[in-house]
N, C-alpha and C positions, 0 to 999 in steps of 0.2 A: 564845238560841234554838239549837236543834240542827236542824240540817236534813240531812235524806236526798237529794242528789244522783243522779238517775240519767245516770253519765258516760258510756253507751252510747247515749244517745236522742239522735237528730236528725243532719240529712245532715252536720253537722260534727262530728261526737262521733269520738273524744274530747277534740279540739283545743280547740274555742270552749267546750264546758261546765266543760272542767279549767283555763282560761285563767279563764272567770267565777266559778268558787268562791275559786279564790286570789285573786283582786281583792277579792271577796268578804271572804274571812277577812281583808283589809290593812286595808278600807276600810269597812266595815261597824260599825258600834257593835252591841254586844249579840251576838256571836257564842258562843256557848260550844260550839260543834262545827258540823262539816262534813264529812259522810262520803259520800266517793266512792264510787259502788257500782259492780261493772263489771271488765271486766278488768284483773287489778293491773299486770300489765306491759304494757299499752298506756297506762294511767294514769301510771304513774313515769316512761315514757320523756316523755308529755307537763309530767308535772311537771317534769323536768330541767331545760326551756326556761326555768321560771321561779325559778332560783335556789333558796335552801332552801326546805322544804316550811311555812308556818305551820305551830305548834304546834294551833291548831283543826283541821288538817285530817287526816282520818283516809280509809284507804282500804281498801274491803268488795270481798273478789275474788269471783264468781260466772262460771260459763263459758256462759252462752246472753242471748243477747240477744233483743228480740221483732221482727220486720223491718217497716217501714211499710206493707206490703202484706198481713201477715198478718190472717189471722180472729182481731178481739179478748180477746172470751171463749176462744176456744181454746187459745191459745197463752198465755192467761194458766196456765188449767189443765195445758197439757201440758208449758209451759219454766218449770218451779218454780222456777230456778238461774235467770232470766232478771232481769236488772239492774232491771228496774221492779218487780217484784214483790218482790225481796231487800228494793229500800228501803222497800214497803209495808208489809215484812214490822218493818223498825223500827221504824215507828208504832207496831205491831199490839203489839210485845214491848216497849215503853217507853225504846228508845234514842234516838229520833226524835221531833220535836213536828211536823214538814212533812216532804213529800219535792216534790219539784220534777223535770221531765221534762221533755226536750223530743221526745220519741218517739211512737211510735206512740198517738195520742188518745184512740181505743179501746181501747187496751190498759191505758192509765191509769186512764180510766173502771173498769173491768170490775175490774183489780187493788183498788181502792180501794174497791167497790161488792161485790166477792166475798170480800174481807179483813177488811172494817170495815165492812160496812153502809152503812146510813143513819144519818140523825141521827133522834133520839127525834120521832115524830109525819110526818115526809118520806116523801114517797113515794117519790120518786128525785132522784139529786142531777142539776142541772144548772151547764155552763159557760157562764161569765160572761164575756165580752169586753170591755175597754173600747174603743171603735172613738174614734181621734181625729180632733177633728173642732175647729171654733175655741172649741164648748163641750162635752166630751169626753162621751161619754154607753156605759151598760154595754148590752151585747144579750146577751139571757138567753131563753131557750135559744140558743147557739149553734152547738150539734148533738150532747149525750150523748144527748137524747130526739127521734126523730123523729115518733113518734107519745104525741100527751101527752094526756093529759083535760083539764077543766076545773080541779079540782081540784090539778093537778099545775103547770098555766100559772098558778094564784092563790099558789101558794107558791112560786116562781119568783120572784113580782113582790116576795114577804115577803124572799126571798132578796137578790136585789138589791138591794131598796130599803135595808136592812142594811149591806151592802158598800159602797153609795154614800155611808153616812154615817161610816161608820166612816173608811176606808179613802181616798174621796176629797173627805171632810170636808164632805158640801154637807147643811145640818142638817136639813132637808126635801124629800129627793126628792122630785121629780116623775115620779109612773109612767104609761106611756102604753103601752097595749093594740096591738100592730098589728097592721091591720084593714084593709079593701076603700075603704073611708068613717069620715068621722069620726062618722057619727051614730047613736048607740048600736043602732039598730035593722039596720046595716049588717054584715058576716060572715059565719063560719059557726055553727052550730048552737054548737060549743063557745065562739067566741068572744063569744057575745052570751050565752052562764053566764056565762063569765069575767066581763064587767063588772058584771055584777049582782053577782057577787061582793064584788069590787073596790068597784064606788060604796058597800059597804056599809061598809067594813073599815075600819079605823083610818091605812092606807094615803093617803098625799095625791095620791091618782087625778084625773090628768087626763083621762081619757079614750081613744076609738078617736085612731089617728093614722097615716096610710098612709106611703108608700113615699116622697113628696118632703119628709115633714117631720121626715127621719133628721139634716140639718144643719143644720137651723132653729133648735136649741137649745130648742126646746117643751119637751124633759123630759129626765129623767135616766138613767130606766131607763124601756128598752122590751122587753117583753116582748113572747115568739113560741115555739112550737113548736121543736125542734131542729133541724126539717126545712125550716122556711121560716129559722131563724136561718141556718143554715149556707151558706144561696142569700143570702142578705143579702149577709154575714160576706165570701165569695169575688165575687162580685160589688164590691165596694168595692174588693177588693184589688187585681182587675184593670181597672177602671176608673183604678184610682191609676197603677197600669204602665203603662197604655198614653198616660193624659194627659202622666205623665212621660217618655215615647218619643217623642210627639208631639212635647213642647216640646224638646226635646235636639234634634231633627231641624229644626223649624224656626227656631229661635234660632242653629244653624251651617250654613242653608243659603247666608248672604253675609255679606261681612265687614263691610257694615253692621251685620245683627242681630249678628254676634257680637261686637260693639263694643256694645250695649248689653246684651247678655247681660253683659259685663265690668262695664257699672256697674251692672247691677241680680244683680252676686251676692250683695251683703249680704243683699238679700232676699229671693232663692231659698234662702240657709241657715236665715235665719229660717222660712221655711217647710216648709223640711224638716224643721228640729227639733221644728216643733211636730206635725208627722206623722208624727214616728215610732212608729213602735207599740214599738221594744225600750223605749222609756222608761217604759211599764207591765210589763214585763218576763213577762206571761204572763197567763193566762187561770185567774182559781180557777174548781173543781168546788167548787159551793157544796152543801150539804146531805148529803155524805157525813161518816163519822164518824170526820173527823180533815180534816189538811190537806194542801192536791194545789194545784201550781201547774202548769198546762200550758203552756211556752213552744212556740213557734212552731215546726216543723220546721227553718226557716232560723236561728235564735234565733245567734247571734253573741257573744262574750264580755259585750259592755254588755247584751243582753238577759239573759242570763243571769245574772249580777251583780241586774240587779235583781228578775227573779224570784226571788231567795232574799232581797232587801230585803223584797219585798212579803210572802212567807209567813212570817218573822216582823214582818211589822206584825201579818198577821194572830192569829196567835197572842197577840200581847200585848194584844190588842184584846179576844180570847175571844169572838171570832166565831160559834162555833158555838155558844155557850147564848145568845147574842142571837138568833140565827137561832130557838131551837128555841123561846124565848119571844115572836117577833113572830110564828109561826105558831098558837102557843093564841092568840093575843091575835084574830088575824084569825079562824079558825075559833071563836071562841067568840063574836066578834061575829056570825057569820053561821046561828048558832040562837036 
């Protein structure tokens, strides 16, 4: 796999993504490149820390970066030289099979979406989240599309449900629409198309499923608009910070609980490890035409690391002609 690092994305860049590619190239099977894109001499001084450089690891100097706060599209078009777009640009020219970011989201989107398109028959691509949970489940859209049609949340669900099996092996998703109510006739105007879509499709459609039955394990991919994904998506994450604030405060407010905080840390770590979200290591843009892993902003050398795990599984997997063949399959059932 050859993948396109962008080492100036995310509030730790260049540190944690030059830390996770070299992990990367040590510990990774299947590497046959890893090129750093981004400034050379903020990159080698980061390299230094870790001893000689892997023979996979190659490094692409470019002078602009895109900033988290910038307008996507725009500064896709006006910072040509900007680290996210250089690596989209190896897709585009065949040095690259993925590129991987932890940067500005929108700007990844829009790089990858103004460079390469879409995938044959996609109307637009959307990002995949897998949210952990004790039975791990993907949220698709979880914010490239804020406003989507019917037609765009049906191929969403083609999208994900793909990724789910591919990627984390479950050989019949289960997809679930979400919705006000579970009863088909509940929603809005586009989401009671969608189901009709869906119940028809080759898809293994559970149905509508709201807001408390995100951890219930009922399905595997849940599908939503970009705009309710991304209130989801933040919503979770500060629900997690604050449960995990709560418990830190009242587990050392006496030397009682913190005496049982001491014997129940085994299984405060078992429970963090299964919540962490770096252990996915990033979020695919599924339906664009080629491969984009989105890590986190905060993304940390392990997440990092295994977002470039994941984008070559995806690659080897050929993801995107499965994508583009379970979307005839579902639009040719639904004439």
């Amino acid at each position: 796999m050859r993948i396109a690092v962008d080492a100036m994305g995310g509030d730790f860049a260049p540190r944690e993504i030059v830390a996770g590619t070299i992990d990367a190239a040590r510990h990774l099977t299947g590497v046959e490149k890893l090129i750093l894109v981004g400034d050379e001499a903020a990159i080698r001084q980061e390299c230094a820390r870790h001893g000689p450089l892997p023979a996979v690891v190659e490094i692409r100097h470019c002078t602009e970066v895109v900033g988290m706060e910038e307008s996507p599209a725009g500064a896709v078009r006006r910072k040509k030289d900007s680290s996210i777009s250089r690596a989209v640009d190896l897709i585009k020219i065949g040095e690259a099979d993925a590129v991987f970011s932890a940067g500005n989201t929108g700007a990844a989107v829009a790089a990858m979406t103004l460079k390469l398109r879409t995938l044959a028959g996609v109307e637009r691509p959307a990002i995949a989240t897998i949210i952990p949970a004790p039975r791990p489940f993907i949220l698709i859209d979880a914010g490239a599309n804020p406003d989507s049609t019917s037609r765009m949340l049906a191929q969403f669900a083609v999208m994900g449900s793909v990724y789910a099996r591919e990627i984390l092996a479950i050989a019949r998703p289960r997809i679930g629409l979400l919705s006000v109510g579970t009863e088909e006739s509940k929603g809005n105007q586009i989401t009671k198309d969608v189901f009709q879509t869906l119940e028809k499709s080759p898809l293994n459609f559970f149905g509508n499923v709201e807001g408390h039955d995100l951890f219930e394990g009922k399905v595997d991919v849940i599908v939503c608009d970009g705009f309710v994904g991304n209130v989801v998506l933040k919503t979770c994450e500060a629900v997690a910070h604050v449960m995990k604030t709560w418990l830190k405060e009242e587990l050392t407010r006496t030397p009682i609980r913190m005496l049982g905080a001491a014997l129940l840390k085994g299984a405060f770590g078992a429970i963090r490890k299964k919540s962490d979200p770096d252990v996915f290591g990033g979020a695919p843009l599924l339906g664009a035409n080629g491969v984009c892993i989105i890590g986190h902003g905060v993304s940390n050398a392990f997440a990092v690391r295994n977002g470039i795990r994941v984008a070559g599984e995806w690659v080897s997997h050929n993801l995107n002609q499965q994508i583009i063949a379970g979307i005839q399959e579902m639009e040719s059932s639904a004439t």
